[in-house]
C-alpha positions in Angstrom: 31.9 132.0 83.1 29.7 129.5 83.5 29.8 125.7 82.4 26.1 123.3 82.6 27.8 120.1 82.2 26.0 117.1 81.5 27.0 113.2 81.5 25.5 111.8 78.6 25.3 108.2 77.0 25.0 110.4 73.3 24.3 113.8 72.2 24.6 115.7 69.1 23.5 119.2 67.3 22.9 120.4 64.3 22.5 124.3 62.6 19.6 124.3 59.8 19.2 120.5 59.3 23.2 119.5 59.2 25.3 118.3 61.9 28.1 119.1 63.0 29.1 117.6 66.1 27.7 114.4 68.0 29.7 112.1 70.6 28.8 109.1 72.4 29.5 108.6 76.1 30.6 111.7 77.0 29.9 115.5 78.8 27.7 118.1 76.8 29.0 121.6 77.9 26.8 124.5 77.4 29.0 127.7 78.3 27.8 130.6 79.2 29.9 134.1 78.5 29.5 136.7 81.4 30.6 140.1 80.5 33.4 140.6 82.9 35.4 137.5 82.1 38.7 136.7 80.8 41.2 134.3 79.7 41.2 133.4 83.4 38.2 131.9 83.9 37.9 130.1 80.5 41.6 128.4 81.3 39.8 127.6 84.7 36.4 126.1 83.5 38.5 123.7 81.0 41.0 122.2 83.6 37.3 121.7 86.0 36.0 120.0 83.6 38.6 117.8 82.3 39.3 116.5 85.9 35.8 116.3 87.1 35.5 112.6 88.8 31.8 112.2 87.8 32.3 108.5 85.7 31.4 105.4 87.7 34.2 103.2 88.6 34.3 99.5 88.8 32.3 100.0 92.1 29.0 102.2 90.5 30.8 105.5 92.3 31.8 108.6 90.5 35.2 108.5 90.9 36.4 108.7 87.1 37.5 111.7 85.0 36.3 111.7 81.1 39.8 110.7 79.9 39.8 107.9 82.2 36.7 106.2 80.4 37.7 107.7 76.8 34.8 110.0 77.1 34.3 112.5 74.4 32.8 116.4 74.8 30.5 118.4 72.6 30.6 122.3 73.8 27.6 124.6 72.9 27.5 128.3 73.2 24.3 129.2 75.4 24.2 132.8 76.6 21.0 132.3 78.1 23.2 130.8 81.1 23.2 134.4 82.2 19.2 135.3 81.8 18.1 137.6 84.3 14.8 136.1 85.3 14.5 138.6 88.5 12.1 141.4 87.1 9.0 140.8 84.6 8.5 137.6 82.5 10.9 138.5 79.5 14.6 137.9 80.6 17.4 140.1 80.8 20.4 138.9 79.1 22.7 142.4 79.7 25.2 139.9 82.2 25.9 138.2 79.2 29.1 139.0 77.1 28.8 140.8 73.4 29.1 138.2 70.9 32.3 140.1 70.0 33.9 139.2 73.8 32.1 136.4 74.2 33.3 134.2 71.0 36.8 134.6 71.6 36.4 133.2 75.0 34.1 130.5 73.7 36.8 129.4 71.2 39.7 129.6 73.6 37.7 127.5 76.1 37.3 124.6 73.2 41.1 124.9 72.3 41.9 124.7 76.1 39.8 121.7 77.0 41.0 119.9 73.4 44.4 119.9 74.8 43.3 118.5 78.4 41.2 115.5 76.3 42.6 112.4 74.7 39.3 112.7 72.9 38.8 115.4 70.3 36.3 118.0 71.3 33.3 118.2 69.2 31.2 121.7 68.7 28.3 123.3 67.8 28.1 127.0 66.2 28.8 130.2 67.9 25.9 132.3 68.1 23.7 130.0 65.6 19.7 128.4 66.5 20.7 124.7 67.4 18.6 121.7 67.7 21.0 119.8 70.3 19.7 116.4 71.2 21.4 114.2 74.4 20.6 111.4 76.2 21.8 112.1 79.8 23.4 109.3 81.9 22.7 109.6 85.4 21.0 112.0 85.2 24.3 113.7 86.4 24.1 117.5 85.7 26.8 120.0 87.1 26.8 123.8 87.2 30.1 124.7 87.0 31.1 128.5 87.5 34.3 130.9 87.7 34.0 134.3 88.9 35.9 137.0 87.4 38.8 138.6 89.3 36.5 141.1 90.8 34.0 138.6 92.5 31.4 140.0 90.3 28.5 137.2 90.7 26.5 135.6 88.1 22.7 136.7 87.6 20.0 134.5 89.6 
C-alpha cells in the first residue's frame, strides 16, 4: 500500500460537478491499493500518517503531527500509484488491486485514520473521475509505502 501524502493550506474534490469533501490546512492522501495487501498494511499506513511530524513548530521546523495543529485529511483512491511505466508508453496497472480488494482496504484505511484524527476525515469516491484541487504548503510531499508480508515491492 502506498500513501502520496501532501501538506496542503486547502484542497477539495468533487465527482461530476458536486463536492464532496474539502479541508483547510491539512494532508491530502492519495492511496494506492497493491494487489498483495492486507489489513496489515492499511492499519500501518493510517498510524504513519497520523504521527507524521511534518507541521512547522513555533521554530519554522517540522516537528508537529496533524492533530497537533488541528489539521484535517481528505483521502482519494488513486490506483495509478501502482502504474507500471517500465515497458512501452501506455502503463500497466496489473500491480494494482481489483476494485473488489482494493475498496475494502481503501474504506478500512479511512475508518482507521478517523479514529487516530481529532479532525474528521473527509473523502472522495472510490473508483469515480475526480477533479481534486489543493494548494500545497511547503511544498512538502511524502511517499509513504508498506510492503506486504511477503516483501513483494511496489512497481517503478
Amino acid at each position: 500500500m502506498v500513501a502520496l501524502i501532501q501538506r496542503v493550506r486547502y484542497a477539495s474534490v468533487e465527482v461530476d460537478g458536486a463536492a464532496t469533501g474539502s479541508i483547510e490546512n491539512g494532508l491530502v492522501i492519495f492511496l494506492g491499493v497493491h494487489r498483495a495487501d492486507s489489513k496489515r498494511e492499511a492499519e500501518w499506513i493510517a498510524r504513519k500518517t497520523s504521527n507524521l511530524r511534518i507541521f512547522d513548530d513555533q521554530d519554522g521546523k517540522m516537528n508537529l503531527s496533524i492533530n497537533d495543529v488541528r489539521g484535517e485529511a481528505l483521502v482519494v483512491s488513486q490506483f495509478t500509484l501502482y502504474a507500471d511505466v517500465r515497458r512501452g508508453n501506455r502503463p500497466s496497472f496489473e500491480p494494482a488491486a481489483v476494485p473488489e480488494k482494493a475498496e475494502p482496504l481503501y474504506e478500512l484505511f479511512v475508518e482507521l485514520l478517523d479514529g487516530y484524527l481529532e479532525t474528521s476525515v473527509q473523502c472522495g469516491v472510490f473508483g469515480a473521475s475526480m477533479a481534486v484541487k489543493l494548494l500545497n504548503n511547503g511544498p512538502v510531499t511524502l511517499w509513504v509505502e508498506r510492503m506486504n508480508e511477503t516483501g513483494e515491492a511496489k512497481s517503478v
